[in-house]
C-alpha positions as CSV (number, residue, x, y, z in Angstrom):
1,X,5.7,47.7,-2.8
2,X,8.7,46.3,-4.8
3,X,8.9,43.7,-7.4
4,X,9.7,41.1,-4.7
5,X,6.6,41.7,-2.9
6,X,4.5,41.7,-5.6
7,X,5.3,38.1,-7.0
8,X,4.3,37.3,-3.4
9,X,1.2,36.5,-3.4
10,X,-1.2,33.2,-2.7
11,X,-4.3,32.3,-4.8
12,X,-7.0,30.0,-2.4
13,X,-10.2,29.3,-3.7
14,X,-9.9,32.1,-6.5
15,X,-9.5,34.3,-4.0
16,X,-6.0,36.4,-4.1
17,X,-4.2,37.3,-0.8
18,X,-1.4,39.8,-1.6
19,X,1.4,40.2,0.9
20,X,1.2,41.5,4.6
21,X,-2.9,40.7,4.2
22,X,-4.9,38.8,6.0
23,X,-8.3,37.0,4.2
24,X,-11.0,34.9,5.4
25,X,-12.3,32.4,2.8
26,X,-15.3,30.7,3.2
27,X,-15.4,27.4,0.8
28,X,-18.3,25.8,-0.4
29,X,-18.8,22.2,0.3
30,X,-21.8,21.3,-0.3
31,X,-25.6,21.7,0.9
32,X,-27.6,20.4,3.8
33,X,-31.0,18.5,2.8
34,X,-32.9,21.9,3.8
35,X,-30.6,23.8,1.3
36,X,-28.5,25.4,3.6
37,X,-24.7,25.9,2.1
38,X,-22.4,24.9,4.5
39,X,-18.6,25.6,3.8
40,X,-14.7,25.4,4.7
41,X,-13.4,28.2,6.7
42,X,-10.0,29.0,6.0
43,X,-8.0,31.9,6.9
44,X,-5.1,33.1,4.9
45,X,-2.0,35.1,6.9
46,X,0.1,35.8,4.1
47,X,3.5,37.1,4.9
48,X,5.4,40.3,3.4
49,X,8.2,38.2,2.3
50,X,8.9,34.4,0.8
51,X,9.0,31.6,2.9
52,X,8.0,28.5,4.4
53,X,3.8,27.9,3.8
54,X,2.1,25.7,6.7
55,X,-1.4,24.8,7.3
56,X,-2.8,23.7,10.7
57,X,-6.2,22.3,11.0
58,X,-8.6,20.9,13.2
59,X,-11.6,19.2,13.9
60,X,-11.1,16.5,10.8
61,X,-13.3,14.5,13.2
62,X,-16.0,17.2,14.3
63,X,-16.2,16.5,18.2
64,X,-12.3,17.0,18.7
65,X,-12.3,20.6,19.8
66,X,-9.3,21.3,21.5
67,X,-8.1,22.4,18.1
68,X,-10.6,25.1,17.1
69,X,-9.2,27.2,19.9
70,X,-5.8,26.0,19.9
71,X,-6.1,27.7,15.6
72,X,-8.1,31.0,17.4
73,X,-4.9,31.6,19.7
74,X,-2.6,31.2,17.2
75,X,-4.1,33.3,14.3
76,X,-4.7,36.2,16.5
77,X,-1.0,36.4,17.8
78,X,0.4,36.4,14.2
79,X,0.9,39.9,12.8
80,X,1.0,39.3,9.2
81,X,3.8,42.2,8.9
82,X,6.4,40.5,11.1
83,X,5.5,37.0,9.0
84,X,7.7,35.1,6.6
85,X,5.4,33.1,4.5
86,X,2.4,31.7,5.0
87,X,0.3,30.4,7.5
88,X,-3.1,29.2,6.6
89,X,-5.5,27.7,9.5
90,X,-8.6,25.7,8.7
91,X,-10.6,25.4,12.7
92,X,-13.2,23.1,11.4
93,X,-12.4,20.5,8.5
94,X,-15.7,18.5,9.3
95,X,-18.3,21.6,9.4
96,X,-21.1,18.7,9.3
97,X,-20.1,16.7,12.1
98,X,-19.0,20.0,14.1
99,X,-22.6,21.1,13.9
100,X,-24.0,17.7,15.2
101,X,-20.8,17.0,17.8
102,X,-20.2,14.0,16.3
103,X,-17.0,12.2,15.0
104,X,-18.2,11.3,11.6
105,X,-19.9,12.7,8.3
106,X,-23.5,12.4,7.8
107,X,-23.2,9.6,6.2
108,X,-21.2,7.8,9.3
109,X,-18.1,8.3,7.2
110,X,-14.3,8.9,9.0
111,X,-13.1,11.7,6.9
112,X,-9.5,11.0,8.1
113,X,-9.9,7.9,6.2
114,X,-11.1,9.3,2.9
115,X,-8.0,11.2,1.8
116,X,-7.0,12.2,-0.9
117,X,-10.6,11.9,-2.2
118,X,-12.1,13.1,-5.2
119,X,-14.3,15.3,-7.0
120,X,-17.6,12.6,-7.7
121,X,-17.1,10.2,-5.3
122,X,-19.3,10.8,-1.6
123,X,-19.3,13.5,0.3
124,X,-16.6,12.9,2.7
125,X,-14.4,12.3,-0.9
126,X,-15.2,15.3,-2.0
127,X,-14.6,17.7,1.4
128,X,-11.1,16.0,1.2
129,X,-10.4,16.3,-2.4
130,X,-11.3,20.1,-1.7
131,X,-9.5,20.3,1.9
132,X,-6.1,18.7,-0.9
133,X,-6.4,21.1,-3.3
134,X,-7.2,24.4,-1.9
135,X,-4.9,24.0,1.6
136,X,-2.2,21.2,1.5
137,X,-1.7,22.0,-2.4
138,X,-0.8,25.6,-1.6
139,X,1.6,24.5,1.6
140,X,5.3,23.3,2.6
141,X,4.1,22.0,5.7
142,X,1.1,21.0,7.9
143,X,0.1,20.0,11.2
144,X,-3.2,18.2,11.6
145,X,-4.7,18.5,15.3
146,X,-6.5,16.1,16.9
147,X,-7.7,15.0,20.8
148,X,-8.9,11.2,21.8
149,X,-11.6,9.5,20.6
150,X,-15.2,9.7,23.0
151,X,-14.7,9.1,26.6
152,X,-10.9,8.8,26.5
153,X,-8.4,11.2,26.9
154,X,-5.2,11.6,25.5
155,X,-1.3,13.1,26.7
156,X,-0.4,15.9,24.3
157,X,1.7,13.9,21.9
158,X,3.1,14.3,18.2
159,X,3.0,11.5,15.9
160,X,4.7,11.5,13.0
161,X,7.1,9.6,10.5
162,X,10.3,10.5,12.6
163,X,12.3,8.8,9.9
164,X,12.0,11.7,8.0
165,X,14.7,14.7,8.8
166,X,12.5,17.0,7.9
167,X,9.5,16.1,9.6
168,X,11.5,15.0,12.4
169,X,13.2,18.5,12.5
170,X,9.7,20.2,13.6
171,X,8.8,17.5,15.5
172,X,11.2,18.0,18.0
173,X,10.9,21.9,17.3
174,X,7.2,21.2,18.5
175,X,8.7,19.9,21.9
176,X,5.8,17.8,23.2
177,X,5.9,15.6,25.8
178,X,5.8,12.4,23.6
179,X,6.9,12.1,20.0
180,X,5.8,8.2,18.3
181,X,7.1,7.1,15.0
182,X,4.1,6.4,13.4
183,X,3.0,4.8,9.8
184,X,0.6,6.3,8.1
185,X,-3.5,5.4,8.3
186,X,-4.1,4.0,4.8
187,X,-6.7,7.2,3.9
188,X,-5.1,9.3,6.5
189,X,-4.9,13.5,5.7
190,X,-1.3,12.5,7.1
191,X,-0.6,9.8,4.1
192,X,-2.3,12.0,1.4
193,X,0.1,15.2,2.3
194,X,2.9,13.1,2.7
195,X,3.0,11.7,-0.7
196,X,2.5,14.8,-1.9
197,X,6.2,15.0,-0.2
198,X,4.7,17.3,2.5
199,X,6.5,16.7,6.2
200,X,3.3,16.9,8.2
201,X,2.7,16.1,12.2
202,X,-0.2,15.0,13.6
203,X,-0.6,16.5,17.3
204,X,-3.0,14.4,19.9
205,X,-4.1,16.3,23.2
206,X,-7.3,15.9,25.8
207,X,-10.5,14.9,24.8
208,X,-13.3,14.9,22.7
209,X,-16.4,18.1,23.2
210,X,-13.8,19.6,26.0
211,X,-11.3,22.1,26.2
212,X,-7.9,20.9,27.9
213,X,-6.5,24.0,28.8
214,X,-2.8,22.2,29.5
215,X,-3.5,20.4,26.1
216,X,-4.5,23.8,24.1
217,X,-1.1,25.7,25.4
218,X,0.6,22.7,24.7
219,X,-0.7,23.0,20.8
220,X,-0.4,26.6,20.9
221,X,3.4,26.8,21.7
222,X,4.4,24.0,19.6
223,X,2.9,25.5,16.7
224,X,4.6,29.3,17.1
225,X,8.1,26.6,17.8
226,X,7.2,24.8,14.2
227,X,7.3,28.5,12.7
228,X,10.2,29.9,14.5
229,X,12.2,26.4,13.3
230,X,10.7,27.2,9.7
231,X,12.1,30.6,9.7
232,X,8.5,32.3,9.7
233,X,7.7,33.9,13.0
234,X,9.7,34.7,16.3
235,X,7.8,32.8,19.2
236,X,5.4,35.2,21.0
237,X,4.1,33.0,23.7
238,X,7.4,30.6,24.4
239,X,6.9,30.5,28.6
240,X,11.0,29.6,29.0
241,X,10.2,25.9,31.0
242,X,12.8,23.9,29.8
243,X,10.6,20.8,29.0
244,X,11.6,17.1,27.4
245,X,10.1,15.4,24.5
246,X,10.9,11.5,24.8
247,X,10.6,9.7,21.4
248,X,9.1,6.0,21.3
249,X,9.2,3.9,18.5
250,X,6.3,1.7,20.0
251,X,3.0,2.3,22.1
252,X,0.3,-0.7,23.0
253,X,-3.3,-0.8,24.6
254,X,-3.7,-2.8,28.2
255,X,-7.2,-4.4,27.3
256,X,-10.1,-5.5,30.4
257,X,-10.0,-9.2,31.2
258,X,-13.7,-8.8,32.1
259,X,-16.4,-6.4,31.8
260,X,-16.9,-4.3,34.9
261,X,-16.1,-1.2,36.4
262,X,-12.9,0.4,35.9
263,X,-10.9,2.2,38.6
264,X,-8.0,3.9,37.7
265,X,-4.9,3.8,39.8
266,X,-2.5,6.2,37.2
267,X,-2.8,8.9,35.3
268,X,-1.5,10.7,32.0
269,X,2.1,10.8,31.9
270,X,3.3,8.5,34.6
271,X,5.9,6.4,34.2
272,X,4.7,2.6,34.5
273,X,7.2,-0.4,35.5
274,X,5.8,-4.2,34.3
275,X,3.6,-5.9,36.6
276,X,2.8,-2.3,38.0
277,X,-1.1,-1.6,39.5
278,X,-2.7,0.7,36.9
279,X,-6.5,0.1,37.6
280,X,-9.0,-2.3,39.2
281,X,-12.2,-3.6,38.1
282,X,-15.2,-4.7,40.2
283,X,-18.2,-6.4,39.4
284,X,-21.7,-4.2,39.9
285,X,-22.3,-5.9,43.7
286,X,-18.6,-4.9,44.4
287,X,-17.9,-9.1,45.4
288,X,-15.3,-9.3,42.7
289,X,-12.3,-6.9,42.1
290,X,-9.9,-8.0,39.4
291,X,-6.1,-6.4,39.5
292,X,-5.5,-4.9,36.1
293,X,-1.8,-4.5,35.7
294,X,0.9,-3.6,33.4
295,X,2.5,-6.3,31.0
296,X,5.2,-3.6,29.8
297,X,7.2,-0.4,31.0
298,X,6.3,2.9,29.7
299,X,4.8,5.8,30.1
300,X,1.5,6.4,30.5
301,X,-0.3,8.3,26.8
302,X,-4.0,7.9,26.8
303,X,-6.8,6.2,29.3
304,X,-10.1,5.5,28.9
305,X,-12.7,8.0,30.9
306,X,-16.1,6.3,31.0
307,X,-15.7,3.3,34.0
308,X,-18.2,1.1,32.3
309,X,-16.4,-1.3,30.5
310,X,-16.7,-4.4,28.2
311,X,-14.5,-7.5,28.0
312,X,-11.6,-6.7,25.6
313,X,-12.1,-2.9,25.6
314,X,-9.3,-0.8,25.6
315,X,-8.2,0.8,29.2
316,X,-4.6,2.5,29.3
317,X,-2.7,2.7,26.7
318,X,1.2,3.0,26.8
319,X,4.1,4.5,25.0
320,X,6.9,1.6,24.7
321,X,10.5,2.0,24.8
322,X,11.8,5.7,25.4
323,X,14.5,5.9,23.1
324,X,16.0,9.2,23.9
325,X,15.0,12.7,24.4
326,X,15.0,15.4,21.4
C-alpha cells in the first residue's frame, strides 16, 4: 500500500477503517429499562482513494421504512475497491422507535426536532449529539431519507435548500420527480448538518410500515447519481429512462371543509388545474356529498390514505408553481 493510501483512513466510534475495507459499527446509545443495550448501526465503505464522504440514513422517525432497504440495496452494490471516498449508511437512526413501529422516542420525542443535541440533555438529545459526531462530523455530504407521516403517502420528492449550488448540484444529480426549496425545521438533522456547512437533501417517498417499491428504486438510483456527480462511484443500477425533475419553490395542503369520508378522485403525481375535482366527502348515511376541489394548480405530492376524516384535516397536498426542470 503506498503512502497515499495509508493517510486514507476513517476513525468512527474508535473504530479504524483503513482503505478498500468495509466495517460494521455498532454504537451504543443507551439501555432499555430491562438492561438491554440498544445501539447505532453504521456501516463504513471506505474507499481506496480520497474523496467526497456522504452519509445516508434512515428511519430518523422509526416507522418510515422505505429507507432501511433503500441503504440495504445501496451498500451491497458498492464494491469498496472501485470507491472514491466514503460512503457511510446508518438504516435505522431511531433503533427505539423502529422496535415499537412508532414515529417517536420513548419518551414521545421527534428526534428530527432534537438536532444537534447534546451529551446530558434527554435521550433523543443525546442519540442526536451522537448521530452529529460520529456520522455527519466525519462527512462532506448527506442525505436523510424519509417517507409520509401515518396513513399518508408521499411522491418521491427531494427537499432541500436549492439556493445553495452545491446542494442544488446533487439535487438535480438525484433526478427526482419533484425538487422543493425548502427552509430548514428549526431542530431538523437537515439544519444541524447544514450549519455545519454540510449540503445535505432530504428525500420523501411512500409511506410509513410499507415498502414502495417505485419509491425505494427511486431512492436507490438517486443515491448511486449523488455519488457518480461527487466523483465516488460509476452508477451500477442507472435504468437509461430519461426522466424530469420539476423544481417548485412552493407546495400547500387542501384541508376538509367537514368531517366525513374522503374519496379521492387523483392521485400522486397528477397535474391539478384550480377549481379542478380532487376528492369528495360524504357523510356516514351517504345523504350529503361535499365537492372538495382545488384552490391552486400543481401537481399532485402527498394524499392522505385513511378516508376517515376530521374537519380541518389535511387531504392533498400540492406542489405550487413549476418553475422549470433541472
Amino acid at each position: 500500500m503506498d503512502e497515499k493510501n495509508k493517510e486514507y483512513k476513517i476513525k468512527v466510534a474508535g473504530e479504524i477503517i483503513k482503505p478498500g475495507q468495509v466495517k460494521q459499527i455498532e454504537i451504543p446509545v443507551a439501555r432499555l429499562p430491562t438492561q438491554t443495550l440498544i445501539c447505532l448501526p453504521v456501516t463504513v465503505i471506505n474507499g481506496l482513494e480520497k474523496g467526497a464522504r456522504l452519509w445516508v440514513n434512515a428511519a430518523i422517525h422509526g416507522d418510515e421504512i422505505n429507507g432501511v432497504e433503500i441503504i440495504r440495496q445501496v451498500a451491497n452494490h458498492v464494491n469498496p475497491r472501485l470507491l472514491k471516498g466514503t460512503l457511510i449508511t446508518v438504516p435505522i437512526v431511531n433503533v427505539f422507535g423502529f422496535i415499537e413501529q412508532s414515529r417517536y422516542l420513548p419518551d414521545r420525542r421527534d428526534l428530527n426536532r432534537c438536532f444537534p443535541g447534546s451529551e446530558t440533555g434527554s435521550l433523543a438529545s443525546r442519540l442526536a449529539n451522537i448521530f452529529m459526531r460520529e456520522v455527519v462530523g466525519k462527512c462532506t455530504h448527506g442525505i436523510d431519507i424519509h417517507t409520509a407521516a401515518i396513513h399518508r403517502i408521499n411522491l418521491p420528492q427531494i427537499r432541500a435548500n436549492l439556493d445553495d449550488p452545491e446542494t442544488m448540484r446533487i439535487a438535480k444529480a438525484f433526478n427526482s420527480p419533484i425538487m422543493i426549496h425548502a427552509t430548514t425545521r428549526d431542530g431538523s438533522l437537515r439544519q444541524a448538518a447544514s450549519s455545519e456547512g454540510i449540503p445535505t437533501l432530504l428525500y420523501e417517498g411512500g409511506e410509513a410500515l410499507r415498502f414502495d417499491q417505485d419509491a425505494i428504486a427511486v431512492g436507490v438510483r438517486g443515491i448511486f447519481r449523488v455519488m457518480k456527480t461527487l466523483g465516488m462511484y460509476d452508477n451500477p443500477v442507472e435504468n437509461g429512462k430519461e426522466e424530469t425533475s420539476v423544481r417548485v419553490n412552493q407546495s400547500k395542503w387542501l384541508r376538509a371543509s367537514q368531517s366525513g369520508i374522503f374519496q379521492l378522485r387523483t392521485k400522486l403525481g397528477a397535474k391539478v388545474e384550480k377549481k379542478q375535482l380532487v376528492g369528495t366527502i360524504t357523510d356516514a348515511f351517504g345523504n350529503k356529498t361535499i365537492a372538495v376541489k382545488s384552490n391552486i394548480e400543481g401537481i399532485v405530492i402527498s394524499h392522505v390514505q385513511n378516508p376517515l376524516v376530521n374537519q380541518g384535516d389535511a387531504l392533498i397536498h400540492i406542489a405550487m408553481t413549476p418553475i422549470n426542470p433541472s
